[in-house]
DSSP file (Angstrom, degrees, kcal/mol; ACC not computed):
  #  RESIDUE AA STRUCTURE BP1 BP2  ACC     N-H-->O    O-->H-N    N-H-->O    O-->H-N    TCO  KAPPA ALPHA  PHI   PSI    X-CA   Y-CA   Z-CA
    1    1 A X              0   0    0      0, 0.0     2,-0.1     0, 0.0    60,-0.1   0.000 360.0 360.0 360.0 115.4  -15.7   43.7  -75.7
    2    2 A X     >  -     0   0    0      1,-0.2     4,-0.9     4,-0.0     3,-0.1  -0.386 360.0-123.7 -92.5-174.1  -12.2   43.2  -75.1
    3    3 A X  H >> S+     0   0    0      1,-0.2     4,-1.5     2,-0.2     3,-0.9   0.920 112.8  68.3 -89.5 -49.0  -10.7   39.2  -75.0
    4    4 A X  H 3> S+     0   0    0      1,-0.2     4,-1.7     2,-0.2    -1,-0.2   0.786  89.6  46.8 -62.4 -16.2   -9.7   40.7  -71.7
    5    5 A X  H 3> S+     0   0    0      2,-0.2     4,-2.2     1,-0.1    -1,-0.2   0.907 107.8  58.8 -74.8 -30.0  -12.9   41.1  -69.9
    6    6 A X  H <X S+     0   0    0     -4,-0.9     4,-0.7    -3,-0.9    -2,-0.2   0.877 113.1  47.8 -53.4 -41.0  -13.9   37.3  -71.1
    7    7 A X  H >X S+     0   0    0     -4,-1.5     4,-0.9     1,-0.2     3,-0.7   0.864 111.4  44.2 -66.5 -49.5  -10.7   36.7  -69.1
    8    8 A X  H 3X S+     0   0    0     -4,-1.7     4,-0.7    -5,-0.2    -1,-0.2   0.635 113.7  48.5 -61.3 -39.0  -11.6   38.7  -66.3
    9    9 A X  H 3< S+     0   0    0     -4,-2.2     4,-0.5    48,-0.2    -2,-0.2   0.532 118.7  46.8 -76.9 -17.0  -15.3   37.3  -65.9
   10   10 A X  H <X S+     0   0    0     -4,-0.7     4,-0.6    -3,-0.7    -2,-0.2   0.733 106.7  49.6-121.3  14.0  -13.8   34.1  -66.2
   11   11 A X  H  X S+     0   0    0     -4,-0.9     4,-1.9     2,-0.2     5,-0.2   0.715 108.7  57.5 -67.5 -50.8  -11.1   34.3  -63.9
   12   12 A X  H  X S+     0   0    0     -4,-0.7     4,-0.9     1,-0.2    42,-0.2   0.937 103.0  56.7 -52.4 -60.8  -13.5   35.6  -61.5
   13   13 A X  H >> S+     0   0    0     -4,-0.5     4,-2.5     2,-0.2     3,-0.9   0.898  99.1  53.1 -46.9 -46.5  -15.5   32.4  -62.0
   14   14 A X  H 3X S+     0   0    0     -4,-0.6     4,-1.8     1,-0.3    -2,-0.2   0.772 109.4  55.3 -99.3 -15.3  -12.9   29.8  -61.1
   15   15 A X  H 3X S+     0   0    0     -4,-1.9     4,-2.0     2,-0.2    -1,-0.3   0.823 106.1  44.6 -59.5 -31.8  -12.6   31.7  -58.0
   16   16 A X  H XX S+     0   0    0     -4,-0.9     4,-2.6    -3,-0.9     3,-0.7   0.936 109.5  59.9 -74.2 -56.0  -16.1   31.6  -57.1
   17   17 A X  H 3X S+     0   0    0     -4,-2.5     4,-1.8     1,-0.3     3,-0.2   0.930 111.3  44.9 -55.4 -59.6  -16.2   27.5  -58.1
   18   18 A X  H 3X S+     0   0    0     -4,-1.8     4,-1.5     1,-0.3    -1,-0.3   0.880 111.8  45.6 -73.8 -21.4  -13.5   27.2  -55.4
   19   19 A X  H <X S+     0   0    0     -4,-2.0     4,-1.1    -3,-0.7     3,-0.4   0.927 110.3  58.4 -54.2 -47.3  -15.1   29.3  -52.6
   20   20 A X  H  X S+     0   0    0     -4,-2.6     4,-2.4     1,-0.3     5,-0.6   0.991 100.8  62.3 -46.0 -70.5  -18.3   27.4  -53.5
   21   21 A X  H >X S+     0   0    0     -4,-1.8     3,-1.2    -5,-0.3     4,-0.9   0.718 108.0  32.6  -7.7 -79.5  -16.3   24.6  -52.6
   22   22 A X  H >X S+     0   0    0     -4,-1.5     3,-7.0    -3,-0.4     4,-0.9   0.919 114.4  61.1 -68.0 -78.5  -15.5   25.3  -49.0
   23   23 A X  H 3X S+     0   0    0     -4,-1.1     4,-0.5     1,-0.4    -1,-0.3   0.534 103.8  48.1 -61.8 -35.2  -18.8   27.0  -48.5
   24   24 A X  H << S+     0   0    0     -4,-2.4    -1,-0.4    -3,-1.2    -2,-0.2   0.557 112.8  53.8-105.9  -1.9  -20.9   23.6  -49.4
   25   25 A X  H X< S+     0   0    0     -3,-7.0     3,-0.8    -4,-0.9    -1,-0.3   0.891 109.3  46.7 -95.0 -21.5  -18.4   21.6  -46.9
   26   26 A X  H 3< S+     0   0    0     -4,-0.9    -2,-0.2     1,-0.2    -3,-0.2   0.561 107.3  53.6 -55.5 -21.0  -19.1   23.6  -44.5
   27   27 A X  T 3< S+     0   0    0     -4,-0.5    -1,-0.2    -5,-0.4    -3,-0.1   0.610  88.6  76.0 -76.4 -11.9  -22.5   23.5  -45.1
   28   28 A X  S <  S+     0   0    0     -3,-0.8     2,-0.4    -5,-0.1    -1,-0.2   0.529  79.0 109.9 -99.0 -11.6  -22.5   19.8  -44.9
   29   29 A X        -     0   0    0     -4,-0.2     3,-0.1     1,-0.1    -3,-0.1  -0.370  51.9-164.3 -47.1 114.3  -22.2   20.5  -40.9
   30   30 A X  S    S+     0   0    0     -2,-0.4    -1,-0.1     1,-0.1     2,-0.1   0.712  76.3  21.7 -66.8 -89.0  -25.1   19.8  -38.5
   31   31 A X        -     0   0    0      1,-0.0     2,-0.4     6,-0.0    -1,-0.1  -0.192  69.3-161.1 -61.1 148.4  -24.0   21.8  -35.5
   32   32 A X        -     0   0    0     -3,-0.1     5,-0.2    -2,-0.1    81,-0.0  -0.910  11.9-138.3-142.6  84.2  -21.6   24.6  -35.3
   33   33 A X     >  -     0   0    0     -2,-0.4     4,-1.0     1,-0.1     5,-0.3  -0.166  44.7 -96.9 -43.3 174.2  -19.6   26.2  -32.4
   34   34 A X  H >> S+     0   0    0      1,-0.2     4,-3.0     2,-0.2     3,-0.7   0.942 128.2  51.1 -75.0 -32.8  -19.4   29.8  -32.2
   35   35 A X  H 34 S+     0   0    0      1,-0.3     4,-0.2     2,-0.2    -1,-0.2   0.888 114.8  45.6 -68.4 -29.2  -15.8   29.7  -34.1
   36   36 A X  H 3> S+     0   0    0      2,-0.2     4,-0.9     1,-0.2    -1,-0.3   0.715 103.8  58.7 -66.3 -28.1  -17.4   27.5  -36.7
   37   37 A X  H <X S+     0   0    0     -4,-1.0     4,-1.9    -3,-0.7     5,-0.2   0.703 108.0  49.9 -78.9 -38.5  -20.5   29.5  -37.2
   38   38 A X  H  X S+     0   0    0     -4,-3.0     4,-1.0    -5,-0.3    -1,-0.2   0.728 101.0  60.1 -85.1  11.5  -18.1   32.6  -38.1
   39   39 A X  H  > S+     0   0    0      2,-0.2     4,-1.0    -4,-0.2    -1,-0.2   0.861 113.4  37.1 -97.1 -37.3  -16.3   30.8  -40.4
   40   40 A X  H >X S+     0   0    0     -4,-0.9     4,-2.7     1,-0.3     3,-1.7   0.997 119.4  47.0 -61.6 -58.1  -19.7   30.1  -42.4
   41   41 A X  H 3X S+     0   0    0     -4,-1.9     4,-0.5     1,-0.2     3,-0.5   0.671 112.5  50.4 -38.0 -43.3  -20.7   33.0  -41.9
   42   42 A X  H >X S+     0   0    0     -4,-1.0     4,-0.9     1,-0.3     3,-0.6   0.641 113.6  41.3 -25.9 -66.1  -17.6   34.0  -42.8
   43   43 A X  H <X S+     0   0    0     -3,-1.7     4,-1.6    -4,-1.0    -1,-0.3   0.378 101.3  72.5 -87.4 -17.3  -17.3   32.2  -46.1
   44   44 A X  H 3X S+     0   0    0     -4,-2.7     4,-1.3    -3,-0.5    -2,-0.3   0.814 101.5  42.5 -77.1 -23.8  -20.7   32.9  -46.9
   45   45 A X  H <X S+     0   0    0     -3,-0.6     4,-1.9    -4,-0.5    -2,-0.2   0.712 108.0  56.6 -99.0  -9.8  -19.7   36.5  -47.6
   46   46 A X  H  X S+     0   0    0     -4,-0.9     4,-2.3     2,-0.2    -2,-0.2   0.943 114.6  45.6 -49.0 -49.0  -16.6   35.5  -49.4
   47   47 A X  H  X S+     0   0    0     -4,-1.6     4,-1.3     2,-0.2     3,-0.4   0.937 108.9  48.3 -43.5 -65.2  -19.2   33.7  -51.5
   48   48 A X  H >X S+     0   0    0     -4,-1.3     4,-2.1     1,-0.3     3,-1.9   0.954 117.4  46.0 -69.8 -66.3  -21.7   36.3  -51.9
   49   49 A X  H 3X S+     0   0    0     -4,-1.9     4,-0.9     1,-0.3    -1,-0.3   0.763 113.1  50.8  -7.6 -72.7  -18.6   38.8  -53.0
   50   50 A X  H 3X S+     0   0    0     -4,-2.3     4,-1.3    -3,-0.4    -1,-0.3   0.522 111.7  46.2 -54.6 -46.2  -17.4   36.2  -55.1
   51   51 A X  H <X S+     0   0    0     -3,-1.9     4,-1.7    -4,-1.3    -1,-0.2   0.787 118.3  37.4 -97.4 -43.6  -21.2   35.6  -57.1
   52   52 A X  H  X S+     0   0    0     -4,-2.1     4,-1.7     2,-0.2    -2,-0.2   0.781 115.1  55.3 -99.4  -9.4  -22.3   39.4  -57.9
   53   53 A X  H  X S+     0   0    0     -4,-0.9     4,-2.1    -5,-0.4     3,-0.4   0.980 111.9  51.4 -71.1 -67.1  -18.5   40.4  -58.7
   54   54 A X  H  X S+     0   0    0     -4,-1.3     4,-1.0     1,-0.3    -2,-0.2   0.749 110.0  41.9 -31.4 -71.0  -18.9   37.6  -61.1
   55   55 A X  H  X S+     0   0    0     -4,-1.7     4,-2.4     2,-0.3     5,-0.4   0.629 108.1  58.7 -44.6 -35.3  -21.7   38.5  -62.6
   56   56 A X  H  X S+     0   0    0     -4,-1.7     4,-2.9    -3,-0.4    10,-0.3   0.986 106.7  50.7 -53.6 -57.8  -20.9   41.8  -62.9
   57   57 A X  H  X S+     0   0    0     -4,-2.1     4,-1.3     2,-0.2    -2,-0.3   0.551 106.0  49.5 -12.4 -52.8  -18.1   40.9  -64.7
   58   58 A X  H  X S+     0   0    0     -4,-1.0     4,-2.2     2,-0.2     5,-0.3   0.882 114.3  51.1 -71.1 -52.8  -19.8   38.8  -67.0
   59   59 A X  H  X>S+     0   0    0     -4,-2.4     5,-2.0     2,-0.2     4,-1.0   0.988 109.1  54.5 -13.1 -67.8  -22.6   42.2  -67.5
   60   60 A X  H ><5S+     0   0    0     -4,-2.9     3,-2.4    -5,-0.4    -1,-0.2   0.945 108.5  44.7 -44.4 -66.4  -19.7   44.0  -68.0
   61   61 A X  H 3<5S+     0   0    0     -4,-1.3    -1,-0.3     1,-0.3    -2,-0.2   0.669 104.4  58.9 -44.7 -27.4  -18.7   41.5  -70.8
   62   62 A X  H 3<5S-     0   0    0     -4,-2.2    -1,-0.3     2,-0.2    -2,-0.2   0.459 128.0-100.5 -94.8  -1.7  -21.9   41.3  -72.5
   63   63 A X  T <<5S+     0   0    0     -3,-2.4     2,-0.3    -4,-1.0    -3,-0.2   0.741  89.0 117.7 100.2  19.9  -21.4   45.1  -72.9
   64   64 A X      < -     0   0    0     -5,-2.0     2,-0.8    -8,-0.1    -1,-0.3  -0.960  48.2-156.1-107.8 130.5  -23.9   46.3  -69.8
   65   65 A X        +     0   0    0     -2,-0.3     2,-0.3    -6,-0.1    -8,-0.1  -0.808  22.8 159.2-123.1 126.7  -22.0   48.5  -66.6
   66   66 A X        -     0   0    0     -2,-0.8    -6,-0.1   -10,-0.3    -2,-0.0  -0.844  23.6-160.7-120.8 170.2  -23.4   48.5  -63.6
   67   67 A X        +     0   0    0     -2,-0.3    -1,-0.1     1,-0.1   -11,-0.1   0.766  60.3  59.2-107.5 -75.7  -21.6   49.3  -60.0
   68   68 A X  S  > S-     0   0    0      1,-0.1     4,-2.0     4,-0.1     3,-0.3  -0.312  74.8-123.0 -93.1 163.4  -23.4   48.0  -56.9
   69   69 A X  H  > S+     0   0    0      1,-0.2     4,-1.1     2,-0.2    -1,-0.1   0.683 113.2  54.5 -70.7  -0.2  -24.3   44.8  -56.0
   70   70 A X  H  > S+     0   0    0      2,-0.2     4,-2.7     3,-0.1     5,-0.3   0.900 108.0  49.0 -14.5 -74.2  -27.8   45.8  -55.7
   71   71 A X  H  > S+     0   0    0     -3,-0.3     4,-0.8     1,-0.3     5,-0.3   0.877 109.0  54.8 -68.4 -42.4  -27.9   47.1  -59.3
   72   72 A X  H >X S+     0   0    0     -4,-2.0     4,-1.3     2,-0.2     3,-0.7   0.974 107.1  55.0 -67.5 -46.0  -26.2   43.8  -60.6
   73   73 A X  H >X S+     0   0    0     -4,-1.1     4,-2.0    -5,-0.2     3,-1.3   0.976 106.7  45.0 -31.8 -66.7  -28.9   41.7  -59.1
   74   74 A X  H 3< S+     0   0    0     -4,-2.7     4,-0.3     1,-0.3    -1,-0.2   0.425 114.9  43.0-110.8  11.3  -31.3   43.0  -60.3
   75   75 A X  H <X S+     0   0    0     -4,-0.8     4,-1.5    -3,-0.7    -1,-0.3   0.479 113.5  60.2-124.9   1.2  -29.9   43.2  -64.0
   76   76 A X  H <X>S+     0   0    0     -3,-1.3     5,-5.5    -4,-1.3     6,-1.6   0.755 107.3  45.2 -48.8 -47.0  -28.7   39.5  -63.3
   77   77 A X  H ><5S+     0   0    0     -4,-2.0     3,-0.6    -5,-0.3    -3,-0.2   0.939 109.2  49.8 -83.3 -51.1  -32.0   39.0  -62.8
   78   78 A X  H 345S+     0   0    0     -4,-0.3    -2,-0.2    -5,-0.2    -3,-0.1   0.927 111.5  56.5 -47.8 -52.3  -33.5   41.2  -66.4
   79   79 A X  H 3<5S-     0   0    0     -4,-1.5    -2,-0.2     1,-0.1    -1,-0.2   0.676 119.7-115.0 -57.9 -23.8  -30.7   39.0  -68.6
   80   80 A X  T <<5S+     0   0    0     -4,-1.2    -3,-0.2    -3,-0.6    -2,-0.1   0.870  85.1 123.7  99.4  32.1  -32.2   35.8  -67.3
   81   81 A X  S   <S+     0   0    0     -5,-5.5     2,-0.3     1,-0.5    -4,-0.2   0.613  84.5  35.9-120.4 -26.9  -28.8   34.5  -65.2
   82   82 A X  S    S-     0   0    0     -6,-1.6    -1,-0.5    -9,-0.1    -2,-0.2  -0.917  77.4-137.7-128.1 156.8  -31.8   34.4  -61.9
   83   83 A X        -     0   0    0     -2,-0.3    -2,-0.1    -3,-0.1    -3,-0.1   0.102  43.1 -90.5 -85.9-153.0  -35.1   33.6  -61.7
   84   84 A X  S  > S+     0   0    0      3,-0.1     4,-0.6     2,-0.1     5,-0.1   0.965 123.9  50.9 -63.4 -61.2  -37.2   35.7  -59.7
   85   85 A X  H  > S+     0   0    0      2,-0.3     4,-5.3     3,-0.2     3,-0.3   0.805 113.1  49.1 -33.8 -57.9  -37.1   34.1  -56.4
   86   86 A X  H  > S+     0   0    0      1,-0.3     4,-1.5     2,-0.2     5,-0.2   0.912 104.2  57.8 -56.9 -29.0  -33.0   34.0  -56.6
   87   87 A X  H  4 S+     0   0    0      1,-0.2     4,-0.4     2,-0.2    -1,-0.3   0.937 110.4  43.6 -77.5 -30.5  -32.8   37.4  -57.5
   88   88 A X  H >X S+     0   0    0     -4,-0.6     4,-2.9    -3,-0.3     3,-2.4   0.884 114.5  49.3 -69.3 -57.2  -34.8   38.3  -54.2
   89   89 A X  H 3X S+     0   0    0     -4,-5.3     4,-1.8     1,-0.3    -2,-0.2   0.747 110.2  51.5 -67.5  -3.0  -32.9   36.0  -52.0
   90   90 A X  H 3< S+     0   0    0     -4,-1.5    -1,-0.3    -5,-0.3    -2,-0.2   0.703 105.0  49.9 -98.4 -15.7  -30.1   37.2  -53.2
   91   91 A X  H X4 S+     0   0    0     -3,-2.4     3,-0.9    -4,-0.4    -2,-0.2   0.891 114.3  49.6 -89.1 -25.1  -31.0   40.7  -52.6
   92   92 A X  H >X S+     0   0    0     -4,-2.9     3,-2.6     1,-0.2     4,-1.7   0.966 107.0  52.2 -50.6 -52.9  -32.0   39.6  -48.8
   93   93 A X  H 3X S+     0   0    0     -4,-1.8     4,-0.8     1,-0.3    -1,-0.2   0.415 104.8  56.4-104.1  12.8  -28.8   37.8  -48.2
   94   94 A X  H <> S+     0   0    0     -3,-0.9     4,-1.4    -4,-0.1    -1,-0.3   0.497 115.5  42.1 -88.1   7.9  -26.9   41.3  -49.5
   95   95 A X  H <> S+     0   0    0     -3,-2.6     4,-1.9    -4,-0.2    -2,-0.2   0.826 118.3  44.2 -99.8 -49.4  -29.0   42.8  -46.6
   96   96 A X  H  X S+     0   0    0     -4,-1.7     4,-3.4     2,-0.2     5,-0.2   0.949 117.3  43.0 -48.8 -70.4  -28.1   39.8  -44.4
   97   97 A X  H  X S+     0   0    0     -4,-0.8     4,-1.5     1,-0.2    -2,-0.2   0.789 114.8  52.6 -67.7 -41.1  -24.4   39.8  -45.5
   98   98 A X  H  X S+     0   0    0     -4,-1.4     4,-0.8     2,-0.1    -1,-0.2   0.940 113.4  41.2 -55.0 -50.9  -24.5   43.7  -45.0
   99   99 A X  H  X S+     0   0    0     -4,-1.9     4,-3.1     2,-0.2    -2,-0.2   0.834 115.0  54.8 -40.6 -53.0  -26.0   43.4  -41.2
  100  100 A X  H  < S+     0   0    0     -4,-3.4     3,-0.4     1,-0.3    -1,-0.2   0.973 102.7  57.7 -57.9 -52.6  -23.4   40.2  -40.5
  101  101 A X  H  < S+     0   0    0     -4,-1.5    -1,-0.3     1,-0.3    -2,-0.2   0.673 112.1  38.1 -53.4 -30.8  -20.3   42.5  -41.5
  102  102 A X  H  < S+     0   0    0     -4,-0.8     2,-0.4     1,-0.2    -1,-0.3   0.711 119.5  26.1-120.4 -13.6  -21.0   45.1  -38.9
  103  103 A X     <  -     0   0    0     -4,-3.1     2,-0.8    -3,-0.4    -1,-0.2  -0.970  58.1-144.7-140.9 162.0  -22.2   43.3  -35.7
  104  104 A X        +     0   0    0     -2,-0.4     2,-0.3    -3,-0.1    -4,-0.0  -0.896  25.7 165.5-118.9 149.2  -21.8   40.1  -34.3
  105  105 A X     >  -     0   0    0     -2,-0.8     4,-2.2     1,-0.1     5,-0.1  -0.967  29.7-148.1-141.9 133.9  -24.8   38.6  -32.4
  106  106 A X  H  > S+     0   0    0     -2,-0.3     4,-1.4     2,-0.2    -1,-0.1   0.826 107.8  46.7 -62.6 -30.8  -25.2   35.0  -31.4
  107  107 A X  H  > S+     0   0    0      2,-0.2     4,-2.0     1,-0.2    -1,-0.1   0.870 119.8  44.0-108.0 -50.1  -28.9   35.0  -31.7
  108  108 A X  H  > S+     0   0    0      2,-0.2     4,-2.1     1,-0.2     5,-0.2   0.959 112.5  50.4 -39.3 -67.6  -28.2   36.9  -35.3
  109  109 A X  H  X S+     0   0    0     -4,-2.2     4,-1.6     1,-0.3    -2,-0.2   0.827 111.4  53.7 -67.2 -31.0  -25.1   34.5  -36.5
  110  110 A X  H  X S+     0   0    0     -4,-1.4     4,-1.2     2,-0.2    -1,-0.3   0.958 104.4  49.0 -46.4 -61.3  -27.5   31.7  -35.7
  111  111 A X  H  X S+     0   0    0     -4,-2.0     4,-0.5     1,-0.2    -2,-0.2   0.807 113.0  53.0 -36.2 -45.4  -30.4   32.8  -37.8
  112  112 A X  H >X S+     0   0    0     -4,-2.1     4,-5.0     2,-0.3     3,-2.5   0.949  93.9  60.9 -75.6 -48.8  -28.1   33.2  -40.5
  113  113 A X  H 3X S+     0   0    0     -4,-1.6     4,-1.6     1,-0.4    -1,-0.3   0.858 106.8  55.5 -33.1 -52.4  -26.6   30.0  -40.4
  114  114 A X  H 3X S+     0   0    0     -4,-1.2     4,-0.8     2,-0.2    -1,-0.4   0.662 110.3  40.6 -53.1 -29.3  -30.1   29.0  -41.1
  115  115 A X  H <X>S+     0   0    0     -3,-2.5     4,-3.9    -4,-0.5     5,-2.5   0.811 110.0  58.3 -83.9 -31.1  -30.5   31.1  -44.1
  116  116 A X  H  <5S+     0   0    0     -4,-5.0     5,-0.5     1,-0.2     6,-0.2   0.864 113.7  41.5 -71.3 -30.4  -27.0   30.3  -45.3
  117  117 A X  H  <5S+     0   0    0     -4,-1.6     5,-0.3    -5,-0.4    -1,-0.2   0.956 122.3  34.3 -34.5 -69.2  -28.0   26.6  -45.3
  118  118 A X  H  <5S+     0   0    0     -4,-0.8    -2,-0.1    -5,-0.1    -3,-0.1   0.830 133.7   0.3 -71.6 -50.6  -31.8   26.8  -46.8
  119  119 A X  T  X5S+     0   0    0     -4,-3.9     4,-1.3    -5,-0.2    -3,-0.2   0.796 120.9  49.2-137.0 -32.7  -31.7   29.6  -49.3
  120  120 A X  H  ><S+     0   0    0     -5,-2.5     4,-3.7     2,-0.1     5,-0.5   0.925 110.2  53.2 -57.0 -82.6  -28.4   31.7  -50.0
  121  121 A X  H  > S+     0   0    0     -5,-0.5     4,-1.9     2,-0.2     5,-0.3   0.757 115.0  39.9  -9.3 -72.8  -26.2   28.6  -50.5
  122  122 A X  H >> S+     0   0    0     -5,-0.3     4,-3.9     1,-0.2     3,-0.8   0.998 116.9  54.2 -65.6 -55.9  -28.7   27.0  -53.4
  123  123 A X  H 3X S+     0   0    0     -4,-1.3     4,-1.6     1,-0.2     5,-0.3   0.956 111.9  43.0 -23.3 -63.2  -29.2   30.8  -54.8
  124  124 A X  H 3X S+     0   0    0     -4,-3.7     4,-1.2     1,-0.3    -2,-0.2   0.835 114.8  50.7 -71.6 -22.0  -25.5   31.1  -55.2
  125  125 A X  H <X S+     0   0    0     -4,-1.9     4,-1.3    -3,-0.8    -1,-0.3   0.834 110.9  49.5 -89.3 -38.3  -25.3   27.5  -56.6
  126  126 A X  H  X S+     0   0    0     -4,-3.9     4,-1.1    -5,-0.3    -2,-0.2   0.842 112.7  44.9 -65.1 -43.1  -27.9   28.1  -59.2
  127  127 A X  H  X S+     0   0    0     -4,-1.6     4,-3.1    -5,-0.3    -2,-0.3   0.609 107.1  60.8 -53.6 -46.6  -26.4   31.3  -60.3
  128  128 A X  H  < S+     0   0    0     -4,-1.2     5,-0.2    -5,-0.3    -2,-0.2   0.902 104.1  47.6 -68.3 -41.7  -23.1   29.6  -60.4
  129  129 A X  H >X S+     0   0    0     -4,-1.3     4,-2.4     1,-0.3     3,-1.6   0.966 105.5  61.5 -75.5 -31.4  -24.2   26.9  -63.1
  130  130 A X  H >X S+     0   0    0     -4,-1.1     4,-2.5     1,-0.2     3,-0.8   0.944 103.4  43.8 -30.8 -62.0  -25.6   29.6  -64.8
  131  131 A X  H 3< S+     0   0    0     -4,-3.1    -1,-0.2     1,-0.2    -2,-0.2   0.046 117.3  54.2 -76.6  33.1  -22.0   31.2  -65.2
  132  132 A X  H <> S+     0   0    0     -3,-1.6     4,-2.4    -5,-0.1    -1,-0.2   0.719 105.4  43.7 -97.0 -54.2  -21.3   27.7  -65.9
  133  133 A X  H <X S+     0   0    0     -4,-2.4     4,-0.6    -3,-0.8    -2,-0.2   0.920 115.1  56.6 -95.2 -60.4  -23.8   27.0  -68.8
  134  134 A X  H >< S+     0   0    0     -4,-2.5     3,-2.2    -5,-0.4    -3,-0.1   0.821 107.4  45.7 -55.5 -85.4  -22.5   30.7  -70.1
  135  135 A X  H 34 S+     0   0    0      1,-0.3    -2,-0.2     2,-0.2    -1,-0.2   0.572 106.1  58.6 -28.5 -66.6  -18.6   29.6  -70.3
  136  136 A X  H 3<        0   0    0     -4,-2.4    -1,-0.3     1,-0.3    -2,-0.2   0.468 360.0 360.0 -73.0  -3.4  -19.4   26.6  -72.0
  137  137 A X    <<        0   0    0     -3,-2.2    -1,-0.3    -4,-0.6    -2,-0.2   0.418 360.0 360.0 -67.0 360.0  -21.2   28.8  -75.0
């Protein structure tokens, strides 16, 4: 483990913390026009990038390599950085996040907006303090 991958996992981090940022004022929105709705959406997949990159990155650092974000969920999820539940929603919202990326639908971008609210958002915030609660070790 070189001092540069700690660097790199945690470089990686204070990027996520500021995307989180925007994502959870934005969240703090009732209503959305359509330009406003892509922007969560929008910033919800910066997020989601931002969170399994991270975690990979940290893997990576703890001496495990995995590739996709798939495969990082769900060894996110074997180390104990998501519970069960997260580690599912998180593997919906790369299904979600995949779907968003290659059409737009109103009826779609709505739904999501709803998801991004309820269940990604707090996933990715849970997971975040994790890589929080790890730095501070």
């Amino acid at each position: 483990m070189a001092n540069s991958d700690e660097v790199r996992w945690q470089q990686r981090l204070e990027n996520f913390t500021n995307a989180l940022v925007r994502l959870n004022i934005a969240n703090e929105e009732e209503d959305y026009n359509d330009l406003e709705r892509t922007g969560l959406v929008k910033l919800f997949e910066i997020n989601f990038e931002l969170a399994w990159k991270t975690a990979k990155d940290l893997l990576f650092y703890e001496g495990f390599e995995v590739k996709s974000p798939r495969e990082v969920i769900r060894k996110a999820f074997e180390m104990d950085y998501l519970d069960e539940e997260d580690s599912e929603t998180l593997l919906e919202a790369l299904d979600n996040r995949n779907r968003l990326s290659h059409t737009y639908n109103e009826t779609t971008a709505i739904e999501a907006v709803s998801l991004i609210k309820t269940r990604y958002t707090p996933a990715m915030q849970r997971l975040h303090q994790t890589f929080l609660d790890k730095q501070s070790l």
